[in-house]
C-alpha positions in Angstrom: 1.1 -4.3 24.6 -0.2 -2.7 28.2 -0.4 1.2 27.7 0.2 3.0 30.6 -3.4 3.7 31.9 -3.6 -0.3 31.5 -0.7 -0.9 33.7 -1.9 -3.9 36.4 -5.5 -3.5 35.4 -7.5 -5.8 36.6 -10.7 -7.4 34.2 -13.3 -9.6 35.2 -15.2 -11.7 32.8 -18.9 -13.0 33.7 -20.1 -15.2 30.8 -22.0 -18.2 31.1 -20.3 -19.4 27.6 -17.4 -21.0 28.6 -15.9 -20.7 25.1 -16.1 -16.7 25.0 -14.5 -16.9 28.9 -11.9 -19.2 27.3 -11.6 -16.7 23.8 -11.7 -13.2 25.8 -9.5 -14.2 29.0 -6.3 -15.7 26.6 -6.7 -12.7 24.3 -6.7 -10.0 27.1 -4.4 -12.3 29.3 -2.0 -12.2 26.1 -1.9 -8.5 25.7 -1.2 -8.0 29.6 -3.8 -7.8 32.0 -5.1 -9.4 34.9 -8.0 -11.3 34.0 -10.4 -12.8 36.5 -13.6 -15.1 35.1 -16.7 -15.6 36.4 -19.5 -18.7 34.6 -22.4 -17.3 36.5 -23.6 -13.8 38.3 -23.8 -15.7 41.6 -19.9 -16.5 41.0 -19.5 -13.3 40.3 -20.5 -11.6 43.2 -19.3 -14.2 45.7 -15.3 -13.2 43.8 -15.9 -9.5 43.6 -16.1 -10.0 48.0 -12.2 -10.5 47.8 -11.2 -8.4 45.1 -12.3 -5.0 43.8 -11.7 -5.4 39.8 -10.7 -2.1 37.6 -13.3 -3.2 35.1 -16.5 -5.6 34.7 -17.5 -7.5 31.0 -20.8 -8.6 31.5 -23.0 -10.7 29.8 -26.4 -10.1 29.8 -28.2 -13.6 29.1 -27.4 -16.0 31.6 -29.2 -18.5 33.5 -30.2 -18.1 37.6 -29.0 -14.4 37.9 -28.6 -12.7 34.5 -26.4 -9.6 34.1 -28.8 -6.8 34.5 -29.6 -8.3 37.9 -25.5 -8.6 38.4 -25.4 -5.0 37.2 -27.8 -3.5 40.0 -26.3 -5.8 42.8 -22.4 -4.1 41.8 -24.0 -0.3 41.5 -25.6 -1.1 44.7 -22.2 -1.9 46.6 -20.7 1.1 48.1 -16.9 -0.9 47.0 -18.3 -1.4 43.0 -20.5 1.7 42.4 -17.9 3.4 40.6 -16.3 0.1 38.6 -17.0 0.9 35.2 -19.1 -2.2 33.4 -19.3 -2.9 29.5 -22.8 -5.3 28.6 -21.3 -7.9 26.1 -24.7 -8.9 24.4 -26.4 -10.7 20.9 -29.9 -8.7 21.9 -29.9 -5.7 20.1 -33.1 -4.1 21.2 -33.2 -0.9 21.9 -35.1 -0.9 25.3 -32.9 -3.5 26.7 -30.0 -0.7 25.9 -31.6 1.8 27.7 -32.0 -0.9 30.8 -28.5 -1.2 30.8 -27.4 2.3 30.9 -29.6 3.1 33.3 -28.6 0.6 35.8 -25.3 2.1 35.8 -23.3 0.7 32.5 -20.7 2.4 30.7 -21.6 0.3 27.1 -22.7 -2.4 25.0 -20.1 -4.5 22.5 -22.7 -6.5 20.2 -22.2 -10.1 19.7 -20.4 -11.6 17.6 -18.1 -9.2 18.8 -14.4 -7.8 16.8 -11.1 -8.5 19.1 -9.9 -4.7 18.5 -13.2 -2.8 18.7 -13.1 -4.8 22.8 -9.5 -3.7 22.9 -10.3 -0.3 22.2 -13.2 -0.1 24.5 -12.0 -1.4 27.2 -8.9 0.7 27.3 -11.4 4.1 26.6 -13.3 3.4 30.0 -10.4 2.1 31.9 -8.5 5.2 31.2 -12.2 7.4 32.3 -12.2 5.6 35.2 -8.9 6.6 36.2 -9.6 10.4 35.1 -12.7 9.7 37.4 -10.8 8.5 40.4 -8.0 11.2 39.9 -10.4 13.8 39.7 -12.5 12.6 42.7 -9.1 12.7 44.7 -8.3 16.2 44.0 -12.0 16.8 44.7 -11.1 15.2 47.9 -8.0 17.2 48.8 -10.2 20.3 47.5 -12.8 19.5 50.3 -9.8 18.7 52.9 -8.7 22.5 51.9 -11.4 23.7 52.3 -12.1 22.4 55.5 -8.5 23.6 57.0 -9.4 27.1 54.8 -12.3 27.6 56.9 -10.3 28.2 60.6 -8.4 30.9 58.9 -11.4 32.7 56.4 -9.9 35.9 57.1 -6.5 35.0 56.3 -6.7 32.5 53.5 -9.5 34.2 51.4 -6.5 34.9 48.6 -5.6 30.8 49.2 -9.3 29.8 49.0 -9.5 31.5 45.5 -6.1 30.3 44.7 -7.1 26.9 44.9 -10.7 27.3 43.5 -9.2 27.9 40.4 -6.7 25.7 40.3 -9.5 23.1 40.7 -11.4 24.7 37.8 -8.5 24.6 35.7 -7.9 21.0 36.9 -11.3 19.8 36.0 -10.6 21.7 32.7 -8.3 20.2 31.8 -9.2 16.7 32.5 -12.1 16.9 30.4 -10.0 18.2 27.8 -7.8 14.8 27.7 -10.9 12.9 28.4 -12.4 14.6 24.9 -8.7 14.4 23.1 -8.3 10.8 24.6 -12.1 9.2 23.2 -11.1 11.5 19.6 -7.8 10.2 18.9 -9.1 6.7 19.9 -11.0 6.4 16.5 -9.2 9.3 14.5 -6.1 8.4 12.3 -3.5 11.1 13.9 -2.2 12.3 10.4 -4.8 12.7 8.0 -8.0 13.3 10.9 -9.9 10.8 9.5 -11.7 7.8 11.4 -9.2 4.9 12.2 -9.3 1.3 11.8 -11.0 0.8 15.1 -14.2 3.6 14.7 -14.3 2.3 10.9 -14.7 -1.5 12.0 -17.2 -0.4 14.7 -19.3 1.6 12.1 -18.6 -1.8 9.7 -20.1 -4.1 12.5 -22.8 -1.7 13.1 -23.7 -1.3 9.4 -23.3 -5.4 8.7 -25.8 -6.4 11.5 -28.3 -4.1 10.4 -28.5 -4.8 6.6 -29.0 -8.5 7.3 -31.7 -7.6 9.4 -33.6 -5.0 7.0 -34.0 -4.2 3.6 -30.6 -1.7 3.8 -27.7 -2.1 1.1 -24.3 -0.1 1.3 -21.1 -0.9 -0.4 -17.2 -0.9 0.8 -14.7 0.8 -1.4 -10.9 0.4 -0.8 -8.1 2.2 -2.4 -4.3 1.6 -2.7 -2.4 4.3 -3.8 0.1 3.7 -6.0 3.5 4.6 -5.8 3.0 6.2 -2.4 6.5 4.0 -1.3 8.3 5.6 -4.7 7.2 9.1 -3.6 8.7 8.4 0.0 11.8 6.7 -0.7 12.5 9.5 -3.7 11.1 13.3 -2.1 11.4 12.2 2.1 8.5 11.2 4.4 7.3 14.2 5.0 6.5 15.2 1.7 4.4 11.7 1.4 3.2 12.5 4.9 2.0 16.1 2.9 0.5 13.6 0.1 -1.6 11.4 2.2 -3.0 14.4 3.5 -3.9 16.4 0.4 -5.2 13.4 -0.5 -7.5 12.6 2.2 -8.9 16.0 1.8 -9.8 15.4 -2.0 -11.3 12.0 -1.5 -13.4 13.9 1.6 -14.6 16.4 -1.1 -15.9 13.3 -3.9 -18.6 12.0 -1.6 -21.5 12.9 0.6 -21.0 13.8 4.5 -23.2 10.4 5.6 -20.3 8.2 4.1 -17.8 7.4 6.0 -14.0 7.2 5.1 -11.3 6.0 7.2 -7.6 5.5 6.5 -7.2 1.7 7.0 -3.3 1.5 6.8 -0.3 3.8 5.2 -1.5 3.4 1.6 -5.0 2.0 2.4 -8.3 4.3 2.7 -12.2 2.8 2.6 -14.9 4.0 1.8 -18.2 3.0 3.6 -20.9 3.8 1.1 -24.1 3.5 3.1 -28.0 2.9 2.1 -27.4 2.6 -1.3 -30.1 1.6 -3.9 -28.4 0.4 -6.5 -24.8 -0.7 -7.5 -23.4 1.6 -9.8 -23.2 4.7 -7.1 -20.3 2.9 -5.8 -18.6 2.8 -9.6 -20.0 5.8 -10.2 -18.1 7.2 -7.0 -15.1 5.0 -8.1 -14.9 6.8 -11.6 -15.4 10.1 -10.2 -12.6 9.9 -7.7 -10.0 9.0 -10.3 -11.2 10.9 -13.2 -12.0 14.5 -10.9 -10.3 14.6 -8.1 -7.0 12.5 -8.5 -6.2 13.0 -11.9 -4.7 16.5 -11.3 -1.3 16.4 -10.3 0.0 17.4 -6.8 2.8 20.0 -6.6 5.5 18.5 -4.1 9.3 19.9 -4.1 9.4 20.9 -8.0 8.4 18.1 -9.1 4.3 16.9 -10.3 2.8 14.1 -9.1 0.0 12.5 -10.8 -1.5 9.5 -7.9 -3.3 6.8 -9.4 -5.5 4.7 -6.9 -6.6 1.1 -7.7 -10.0 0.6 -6.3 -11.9 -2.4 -5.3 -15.9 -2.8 -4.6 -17.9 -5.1 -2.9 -21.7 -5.1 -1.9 -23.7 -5.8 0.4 -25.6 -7.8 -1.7 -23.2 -10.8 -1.6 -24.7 -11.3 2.5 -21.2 -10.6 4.6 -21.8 -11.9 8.3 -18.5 -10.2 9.3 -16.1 -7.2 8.2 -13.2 -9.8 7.6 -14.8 -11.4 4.6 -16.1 -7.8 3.2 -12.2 -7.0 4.0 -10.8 -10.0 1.9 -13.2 -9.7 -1.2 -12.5 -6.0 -1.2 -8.7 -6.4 -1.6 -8.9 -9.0 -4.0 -11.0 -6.8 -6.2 -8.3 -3.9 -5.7 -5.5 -6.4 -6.4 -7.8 -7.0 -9.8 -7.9 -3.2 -10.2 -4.2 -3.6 -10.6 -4.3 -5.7 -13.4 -6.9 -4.2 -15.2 -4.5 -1.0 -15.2 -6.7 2.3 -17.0 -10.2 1.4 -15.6 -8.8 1.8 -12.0 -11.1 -0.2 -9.9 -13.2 -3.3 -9.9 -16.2 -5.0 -8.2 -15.7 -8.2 -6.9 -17.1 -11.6 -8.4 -17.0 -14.8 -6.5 -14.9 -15.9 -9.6 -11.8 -13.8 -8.7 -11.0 -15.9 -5.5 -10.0 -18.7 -8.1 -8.0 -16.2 -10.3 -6.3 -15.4 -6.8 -5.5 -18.8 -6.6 -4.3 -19.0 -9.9 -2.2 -16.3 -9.0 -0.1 -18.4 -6.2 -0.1 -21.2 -8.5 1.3 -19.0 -11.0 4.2 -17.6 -8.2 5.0 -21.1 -6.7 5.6 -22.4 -10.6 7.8 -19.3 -11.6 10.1 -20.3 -8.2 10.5 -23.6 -9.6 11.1 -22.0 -13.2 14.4 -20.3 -11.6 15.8 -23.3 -9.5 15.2 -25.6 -12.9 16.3 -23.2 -15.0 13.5 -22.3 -17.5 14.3 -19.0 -18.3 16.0 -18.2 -20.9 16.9 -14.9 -23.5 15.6 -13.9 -26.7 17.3 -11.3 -28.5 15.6 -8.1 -30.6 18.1 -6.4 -32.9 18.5 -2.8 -32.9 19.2 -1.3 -36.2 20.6 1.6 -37.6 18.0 3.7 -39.7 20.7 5.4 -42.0 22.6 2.6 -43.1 21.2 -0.7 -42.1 23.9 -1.7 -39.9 23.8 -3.6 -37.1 24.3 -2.1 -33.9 23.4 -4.5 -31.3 20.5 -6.4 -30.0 18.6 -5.9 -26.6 17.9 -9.0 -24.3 14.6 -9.7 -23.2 14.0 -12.5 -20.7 11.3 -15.6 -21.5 9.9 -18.8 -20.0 9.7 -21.5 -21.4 7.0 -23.3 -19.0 6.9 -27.3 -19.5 3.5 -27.1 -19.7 2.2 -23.4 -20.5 4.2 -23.2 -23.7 6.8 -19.9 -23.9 5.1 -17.5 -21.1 5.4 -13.7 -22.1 7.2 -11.2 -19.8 3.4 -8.9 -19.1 2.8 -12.6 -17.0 5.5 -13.8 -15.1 7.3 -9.9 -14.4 4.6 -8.7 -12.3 4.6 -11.4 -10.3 8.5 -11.7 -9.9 8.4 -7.7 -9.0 5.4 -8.3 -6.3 6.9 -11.4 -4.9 10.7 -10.0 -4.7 11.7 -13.0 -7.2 13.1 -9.8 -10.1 16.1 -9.7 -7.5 16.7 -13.5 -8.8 15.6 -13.3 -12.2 17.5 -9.8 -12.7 20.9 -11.4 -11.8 20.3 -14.6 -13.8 19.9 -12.2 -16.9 22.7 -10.1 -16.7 24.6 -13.0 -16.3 23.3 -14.8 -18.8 23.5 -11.7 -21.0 27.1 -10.9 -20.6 27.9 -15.5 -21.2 26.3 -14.7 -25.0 28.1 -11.3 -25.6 31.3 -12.8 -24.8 30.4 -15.7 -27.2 29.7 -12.9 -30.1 32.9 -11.3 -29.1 35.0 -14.4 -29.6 33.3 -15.3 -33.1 32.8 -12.4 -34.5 35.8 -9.8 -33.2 34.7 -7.2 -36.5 32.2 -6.8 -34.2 33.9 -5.7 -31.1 31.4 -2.2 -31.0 28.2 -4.6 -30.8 26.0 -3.4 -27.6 23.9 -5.2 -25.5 21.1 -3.6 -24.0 20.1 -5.2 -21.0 16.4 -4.2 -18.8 17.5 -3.3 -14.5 14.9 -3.8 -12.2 14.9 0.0 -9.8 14.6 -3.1 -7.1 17.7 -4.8 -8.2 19.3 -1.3 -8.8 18.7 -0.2 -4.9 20.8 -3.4 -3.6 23.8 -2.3 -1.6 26.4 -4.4 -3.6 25.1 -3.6 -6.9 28.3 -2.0 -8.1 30.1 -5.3 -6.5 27.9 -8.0 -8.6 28.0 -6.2 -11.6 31.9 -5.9 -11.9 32.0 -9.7 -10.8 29.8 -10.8 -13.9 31.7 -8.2 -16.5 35.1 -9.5 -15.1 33.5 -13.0 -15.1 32.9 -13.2 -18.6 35.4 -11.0 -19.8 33.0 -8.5 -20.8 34.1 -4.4 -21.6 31.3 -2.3 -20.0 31.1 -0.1 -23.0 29.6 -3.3 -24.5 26.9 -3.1 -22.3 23.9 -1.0 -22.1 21.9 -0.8 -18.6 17.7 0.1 -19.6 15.9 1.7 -16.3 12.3 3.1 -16.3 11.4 6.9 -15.5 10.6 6.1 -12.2 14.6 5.0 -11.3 15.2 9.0 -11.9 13.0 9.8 -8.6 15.4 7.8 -6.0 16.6 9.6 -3.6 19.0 11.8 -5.6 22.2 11.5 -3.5 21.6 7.3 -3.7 20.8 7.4 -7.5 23.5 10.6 -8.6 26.1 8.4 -6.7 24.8 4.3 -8.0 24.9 6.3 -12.0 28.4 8.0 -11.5 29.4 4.3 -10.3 28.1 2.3 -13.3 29.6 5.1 -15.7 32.6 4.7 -14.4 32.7 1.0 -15.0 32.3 2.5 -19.3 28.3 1.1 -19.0 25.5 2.7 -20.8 22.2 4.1 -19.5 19.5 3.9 -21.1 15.8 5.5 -20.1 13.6 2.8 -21.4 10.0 3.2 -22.6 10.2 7.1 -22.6 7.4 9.9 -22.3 5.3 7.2 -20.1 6.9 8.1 -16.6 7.3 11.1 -14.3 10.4 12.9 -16.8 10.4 15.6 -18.3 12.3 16.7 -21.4 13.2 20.0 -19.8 15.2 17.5 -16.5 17.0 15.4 -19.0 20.0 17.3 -18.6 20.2 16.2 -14.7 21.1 12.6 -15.8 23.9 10.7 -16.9 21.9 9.3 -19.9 23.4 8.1 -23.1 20.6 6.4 -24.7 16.6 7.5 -24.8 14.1 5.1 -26.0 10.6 6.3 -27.7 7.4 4.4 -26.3 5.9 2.1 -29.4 3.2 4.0 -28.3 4.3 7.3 -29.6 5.4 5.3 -32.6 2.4 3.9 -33.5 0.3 7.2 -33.6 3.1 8.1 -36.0 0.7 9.8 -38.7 2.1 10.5 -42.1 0.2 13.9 -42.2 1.6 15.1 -39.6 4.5 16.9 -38.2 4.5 14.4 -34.8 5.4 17.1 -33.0 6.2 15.3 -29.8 8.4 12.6 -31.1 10.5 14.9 -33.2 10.5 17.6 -29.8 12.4 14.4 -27.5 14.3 13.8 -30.5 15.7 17.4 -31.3 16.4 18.1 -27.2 18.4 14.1 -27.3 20.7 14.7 -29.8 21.1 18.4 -28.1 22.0 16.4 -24.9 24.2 14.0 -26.9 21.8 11.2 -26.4 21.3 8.6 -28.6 17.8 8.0 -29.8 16.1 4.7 -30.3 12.3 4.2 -31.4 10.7 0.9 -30.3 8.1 -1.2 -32.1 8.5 0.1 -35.8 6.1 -2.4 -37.8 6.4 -0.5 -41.1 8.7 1.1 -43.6 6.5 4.7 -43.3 7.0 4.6 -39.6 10.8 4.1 -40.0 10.9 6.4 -42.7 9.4 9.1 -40.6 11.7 8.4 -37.8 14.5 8.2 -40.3 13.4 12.0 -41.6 12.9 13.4 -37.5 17.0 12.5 -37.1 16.4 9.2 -35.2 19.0 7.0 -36.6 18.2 3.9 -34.0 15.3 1.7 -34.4 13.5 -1.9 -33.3 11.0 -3.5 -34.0 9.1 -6.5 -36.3 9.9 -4.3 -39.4 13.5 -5.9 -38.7 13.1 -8.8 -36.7 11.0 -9.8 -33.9 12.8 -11.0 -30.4 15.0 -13.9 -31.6 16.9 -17.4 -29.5 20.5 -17.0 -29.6 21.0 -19.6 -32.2 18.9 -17.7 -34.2 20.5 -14.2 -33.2 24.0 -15.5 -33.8 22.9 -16.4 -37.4 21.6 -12.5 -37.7 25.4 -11.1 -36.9 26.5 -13.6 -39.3 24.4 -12.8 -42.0 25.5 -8.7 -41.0 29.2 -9.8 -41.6 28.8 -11.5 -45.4 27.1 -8.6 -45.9 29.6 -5.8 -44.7 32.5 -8.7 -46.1 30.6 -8.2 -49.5 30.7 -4.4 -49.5 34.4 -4.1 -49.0 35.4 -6.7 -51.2 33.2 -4.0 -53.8 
């Protein structure tokens, strides 16, 4: 897209390879300029006779008449002088550099050369050379003022001055834009940092000459993590305030000769240069998250903690080009992901096939839902007082024709990066209100059984939630107080209008909430009373550092403040009678876990409520 100091410029292209005419001329032609090409210096000169171009790429090595020879012949033309000319060039001595600028050109672009770092270039001098020409003209008229000032000294000495410094202001302020213009070419506008287009000029730089000497340097790139969370929930602007605190702390971790640059939205890199060994980049990487990201950042009440997943590569693998540093780089980072607590990883030539795997592993789970091989296992929930049952909670699986039964940490991931949870979330509410209906039928004593069911914060910020949901309850002739809804921490920082207004609409349909998996997130026990929550589940992380010394403080705090709330409390992955004794003692009076059952088919579920009702049957016939 033509800026406006590119509007009808024209670009001539002398190049003796007809391939990098052809390359060049479609990719400027496409963005909008008027591109004129030239296979020799000779042709050149003969087509510059009938048209003055705007701007001149020149390559230097080229038979008969090469482009330094071009170059004087154009500066020596009273017409050309003043056309601006860029050297496109594989020589990268330094002499030959110093030829060209003084011969008259404006700057080299090194060979192979990056589509964006010409873009940028040639936009920089075309918009100089139009400062030039509009400063030469008001130099012009200055001198014409002058001139007409000079009849009338006596009575246009005030004017004279008048228009002296307006010139001086003029020129001021045209090298003011020039400066502004060449800074906010290469700087990122909200953070100051280099941009994409000084970064991969640095890159290009910094490639060539470590293949060319005994000079290593590593690339670091780093997604932060739930920057989109933090500017759908708190606004823009406060994310905009993020990025920027940020940048400054990531400026602080490493030494002024590095370079980092904010790549895209979410995305900064690190350029790590003359390194002598590989673990100063993990040693930077392990620094960054463990002193200067760890501590939380204060935005509208509320503490953020930002976690960035970091991939490395080296130099040592031989790149010939920033787009394959770029690629290994981001599959380590996507690796960073997985790896979760570390927080970064190097790249090895071995993760391009996991990557691979990856797709495979996406393109399967597609076919999984069109063939229908998902399906629902059920984990009972059990009171701790009396050993009732009081319902079960649905937990999807796969049962891959090949893989064997694939467990939720695989397949979830994947559905949540690739959009497929939309799919999958449907399918098990669906699926979850068919076999509560069954129960309901067969076992009527029964009629206060609940069924927790995990929501997707994706599938909860569709527009016609509230719609589908009442479709499936009405569908299966389902009561919503049967039915108990299990979001994460994170659904509780949407923006609070949305997610007040999507929670007073499920409530009012008699469904549950439930804060699943809690004291991981971004809560706080002294918040809970902001939410419509009826339900708070304990981590099974917090209930496996249950210690029978101890007073677990922390459990028995969320417990206390619940059942102050009216919450009901449910600890996850109890494995032993102490641990559910100890929960039993705190006042929880909910509990799953292998203790009772691990996650059951419904065949085998169904037998469970059975079993429940010959066993209640037995105690009131005592």
């Amino acid at each position: 897209m033509l800026t406006i100091a590119d509007q009808k410029a024209r670009i001539l292209i002398v190049d003796d390879n007809r391939d990098n005419l052809r390359v060049l001329s479609d990719f400027l032609d496409e963005i909008g300029f008027e591109v004129w090409v030239a296979s020799s210096g000779k042709i050149a000169i003969e087509r510059i006779e009938y048209a003055i171009p705007d701007l001149v790429l020149l390559d230097i090595m080229m038979p008969e008449m090469d482009g330094f020879e071009v170059c004087s012949i154009l500066k020596n033309n009273s017409l050309t002088k003043d056309t601006p000319i860029i050297f496109m060039t594989a020589l990268s001595d330094t002499d030959d550099k110093i030829k060209g600028f003084e011969l008259g050109a404006v700057d080299y672009i090194t060979k192979p050369f990056h589509q964006e770092e010409v873009l940028v270039r040639i936009r920089l001098h075309l918009k100089l050379h139009f400062l030039k020409v509009t400063l030469a003209e008001k130099n012009e008229l200055l001198e014409q003022l002058i001139q007409n000032l000079e009849q009338k000294v006596i009575q246009g000495n005030t004017k004279l001055e008048q228009a002296t410094t307006e010139l001086h202001e003029t020129q001021a302020k045209l090298l003011q834009r020039e400066v502004k213009l060449e800074y906010n070419s290469f700087h990122d506008p909200l953070t100051g940092l280099p941009n994409k287009a000084r970064l991969l000029t640095q890159l290009n730089q910094t490639i060539e000459f470590s293949l060319n000497h005994n000079y290593h340097y590593a690339l670091l790139l780093l997604d932060i993590d739930r920057l989109k969370l933090i500017n759908d929930s708190l606004g823009y602007s406060k994310g905009d305030i993020l990025l920027q605190e940020i940048a400054i702390r990531l400026q602080n971790s490493t030494g002024v000769n590095n370079l980092i640059a904010r790549l895209s939205s979410d995305e900064f890199v690190i350029l790590l240069e003359g390194i002598e060994h590989p673990s100063e980049a993990t040693e930077l990487a392990e620094r960054i998250q463990q002193e200067y990201l760890q501590y939380p950042y204060e935005l509208d009440g509320y503490q953020i903690f930002v976690k960035a997943n970091i991939g490395i590569t080296y130099s040592f693998f031989g790149y010939h080009n920033s787009t394959d540093l770029f690629r290994d780089a981001n599959i380590a980072m996507q690796k960073a992901k997985d790896y979760g607590k570390k927080g970064y990883a190097v790249f090895e030539p071995k993760m391009q096939v996991d990557v691979l795997e990856r797709l495979n592993w996406e393109n399967e789970l597609r076919l999984a839902i069109k063939k229908q091989e998902l399906c629902l296992h059920y984990q009972p929930i059990i009171n701790l007082v009396n050993n009732s049952l009081k319902g079960f909670e649905a937990l999807v699986r796969w049962n891959h024709p090949s893989r064997g039964q694939v467990s939720p940490g695989k397949f979830i991931p994947i559905a949540e990066e690739t959009g497929l949870i939309h799919d999958i979330g449907w399918w098990v509410l669906e699926a979850a209100c068919q076999q509560l209906n069954f129960w309901q039928k067969h076992f009527p004593e029964f009629k206060g059984l609940v069924l927790n069911v995990n929501l997707s914060t994706p599938q909860l910020r569709e527009l016609d939630f509230i719609q589908q949901l009442k479709i499936i309850l009405n569908r299966n002739n389902v009561s919503g107080k049967n039915l108990k809804l299990e979001i994460t921490e994170s659904c509780l920082l949407e923006a609070v209008e949305y997610r007040d207004k999507i929670f007073n609409q499920i409530k009012d349909l008699g469904v549950k909430l439930c804060i699943d998996d809690f004291g991981t997130g971004y809560s706080s026990l002294s918040r809970l009373h902001e939410f419509p929550i009826d339900t708070l589940k304990i981590d099974r992380s917090f209930v496996q550092r249950i210690d029978p010394c101890s007073d677990n403080i922390t459990i028995a705090a969320i417990i206390t403040l619940a059942k102050s709330l009216n919450m009901d409390v449910v600890a996850e992955g109890i494995e032993t009678p102490l641990q559910r004794d100890k929960l039993k003692d705190m006042g929880c009076e909910l509990g799953q876990g292998f203790l009772f059952a691990r996650p059951l088919e419904s065949q085998v579920a169904t037998r469970i409520i059975q079993d429940f009702k010959i066993l209640t049957d037995n105690q009131s016939y005592r």
